[in-house]
C-alpha positions in Angstrom: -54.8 185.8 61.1 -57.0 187.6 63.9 -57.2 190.6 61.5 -58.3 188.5 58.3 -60.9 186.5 60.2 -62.4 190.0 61.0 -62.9 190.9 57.7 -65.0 187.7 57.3 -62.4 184.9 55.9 -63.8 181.7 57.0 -60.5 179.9 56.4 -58.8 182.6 58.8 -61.4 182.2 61.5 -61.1 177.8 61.1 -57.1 178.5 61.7 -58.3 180.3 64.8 -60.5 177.3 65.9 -58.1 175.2 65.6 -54.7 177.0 67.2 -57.1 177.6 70.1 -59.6 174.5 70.3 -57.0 172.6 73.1 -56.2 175.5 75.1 -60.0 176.6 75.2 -61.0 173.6 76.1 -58.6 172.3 79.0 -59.6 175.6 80.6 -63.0 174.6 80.5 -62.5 171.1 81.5 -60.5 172.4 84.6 -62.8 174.4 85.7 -66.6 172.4 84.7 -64.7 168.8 85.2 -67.3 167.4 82.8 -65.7 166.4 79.3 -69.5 167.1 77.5 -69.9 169.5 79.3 -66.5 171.6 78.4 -67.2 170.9 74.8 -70.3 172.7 75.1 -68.9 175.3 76.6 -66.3 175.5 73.9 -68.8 175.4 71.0 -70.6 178.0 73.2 -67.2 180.1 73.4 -66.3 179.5 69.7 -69.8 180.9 68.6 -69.4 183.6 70.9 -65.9 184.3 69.2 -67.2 184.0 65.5 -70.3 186.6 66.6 -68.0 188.8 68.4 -64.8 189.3 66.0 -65.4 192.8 64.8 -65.8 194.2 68.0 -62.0 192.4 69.3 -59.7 195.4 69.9 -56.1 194.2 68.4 -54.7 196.3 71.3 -55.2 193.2 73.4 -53.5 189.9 73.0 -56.6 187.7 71.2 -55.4 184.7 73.7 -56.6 186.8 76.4 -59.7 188.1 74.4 -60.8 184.1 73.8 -59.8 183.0 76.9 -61.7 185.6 79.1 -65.2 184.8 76.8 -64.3 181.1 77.7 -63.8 181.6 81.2 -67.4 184.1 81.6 -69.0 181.1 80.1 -67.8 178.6 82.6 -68.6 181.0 85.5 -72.2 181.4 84.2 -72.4 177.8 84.2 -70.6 177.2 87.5 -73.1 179.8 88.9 -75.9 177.9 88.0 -75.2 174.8 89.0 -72.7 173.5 91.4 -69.4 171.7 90.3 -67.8 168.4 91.7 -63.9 168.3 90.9 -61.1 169.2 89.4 -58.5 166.6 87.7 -55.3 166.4 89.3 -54.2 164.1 86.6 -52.7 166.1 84.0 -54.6 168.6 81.2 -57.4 166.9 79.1 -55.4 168.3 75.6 -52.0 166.4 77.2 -51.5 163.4 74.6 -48.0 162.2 75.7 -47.1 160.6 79.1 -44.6 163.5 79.5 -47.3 166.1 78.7 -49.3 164.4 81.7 -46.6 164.6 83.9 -46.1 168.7 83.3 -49.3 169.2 83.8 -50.0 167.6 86.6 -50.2 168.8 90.2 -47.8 167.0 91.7 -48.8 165.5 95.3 -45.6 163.9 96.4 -42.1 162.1 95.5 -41.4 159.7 92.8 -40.4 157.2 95.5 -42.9 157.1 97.9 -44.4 153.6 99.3 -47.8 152.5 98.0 -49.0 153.2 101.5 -47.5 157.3 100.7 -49.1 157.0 97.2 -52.3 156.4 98.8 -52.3 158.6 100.9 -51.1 161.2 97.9 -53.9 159.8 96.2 -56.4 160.7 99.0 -55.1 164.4 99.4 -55.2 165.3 96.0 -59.3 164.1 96.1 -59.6 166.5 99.0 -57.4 169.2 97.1 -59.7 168.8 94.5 -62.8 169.3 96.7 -62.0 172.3 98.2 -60.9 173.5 95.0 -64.8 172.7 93.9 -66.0 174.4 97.0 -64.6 178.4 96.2 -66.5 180.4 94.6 -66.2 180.6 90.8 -64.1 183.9 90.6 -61.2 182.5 92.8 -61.2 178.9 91.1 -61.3 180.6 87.9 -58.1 182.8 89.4 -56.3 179.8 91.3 -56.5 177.3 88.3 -54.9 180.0 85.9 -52.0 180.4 88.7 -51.9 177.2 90.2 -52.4 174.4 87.2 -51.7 176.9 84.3 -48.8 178.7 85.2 -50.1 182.2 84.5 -48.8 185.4 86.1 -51.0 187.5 87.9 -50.5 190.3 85.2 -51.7 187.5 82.6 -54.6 186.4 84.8 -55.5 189.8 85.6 -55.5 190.8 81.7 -56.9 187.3 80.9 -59.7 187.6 83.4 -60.1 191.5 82.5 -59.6 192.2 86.3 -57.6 194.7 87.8 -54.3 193.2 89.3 -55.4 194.2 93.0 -58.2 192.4 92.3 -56.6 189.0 91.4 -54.1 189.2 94.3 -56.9 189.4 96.4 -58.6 186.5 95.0 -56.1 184.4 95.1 -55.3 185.3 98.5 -58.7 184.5 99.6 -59.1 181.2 97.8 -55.6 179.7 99.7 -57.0 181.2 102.5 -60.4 179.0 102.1 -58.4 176.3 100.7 -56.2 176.2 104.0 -59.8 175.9 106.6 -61.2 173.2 103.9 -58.4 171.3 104.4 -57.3 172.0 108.1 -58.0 168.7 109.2 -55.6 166.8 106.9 -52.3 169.3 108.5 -49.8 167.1 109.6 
């Protein structure tokens, strides 16, 4: 598909669009928190795509390719202006209660009391603070870990980084995270 949308097949490049649309775009959401916003961004990435095709290199996996333009595009954004949140309430491309669920960060037990739901509830805003407070390079690095799933060797190839390099990223931001949120330890 990659390799016929390089040699100018607008049907091959629209198959592209729309296998990686979703994907694109919750990373964008995570990290901007603005739905407009995101879908800027992933017009803005797509464009970027279409004018950059002939120079991918099918060495690389074209997930990583896409998602690394998408990701530059969100930091130059998130460098410009500063960023409020980040949803703890699922992926923006989940359409079934289920898919919510998975992607969710989960905050505490199934059976907790309203009062323990609340409190959940109030944790999970100043999660999501702190998480708005790092700089762009280690959000970028702890939402691919921490609310994607992504290995570091994935993030690192995603993020074109060397591995070192995202280790000590992530190891930073949990170590910002941890003084942002001092004051809720229990």
């Amino acid at each position: 598909m990659v390799a016929w949308a390089k040699q100018g097949h607008d049907a091959a490049f629209r198959e592209l669009v729309r296998r990686y649309e979703r994907p694109v775009f919750s990373l964008l959401y995570r990290m901007v928190r603005d739905r407009a916003l995101a879908e800027d961004l992933a017009q803005e990435t797509f464009i970027k795509v279409l004018n950059g095709i002939k120079s991918y290199r099918p060495e690389f996996k074209f997930s990583s390719w896409i998602f690394k333009i998408a990701n530059n595009a969100a930091i130059d954004h998130l460098r410009r202006k500063s960023i409020d949140t980040l949803s703890l309430d699922g992926a923006p491309s989940a359409e079934t209660p289920d898919q919510v669920r998975a992607t969710s960060l989960q905050l505490g037990d199934r059976a907790e009391s309203p009062l323990d739901e609340v409190e959940s509830r109030e944790l999970g805003t100043a999660i999501e603070r702190a998480i708005a407070r790092l700089r762009p390079e280690y959000r970028s690095c702890i939402l691919l870990r921490h609310v994607e799933g992504y290995s570091y060797e994935e993030i690192a190839e995603t993020l074109d980084l060397p591995l070192g390099t995202v280790k000590t990223y992530i190891h930073r931001a949990r170590n910002e995270l941890r003084g942002y949120l001092d004051d809720r330890r229990e």
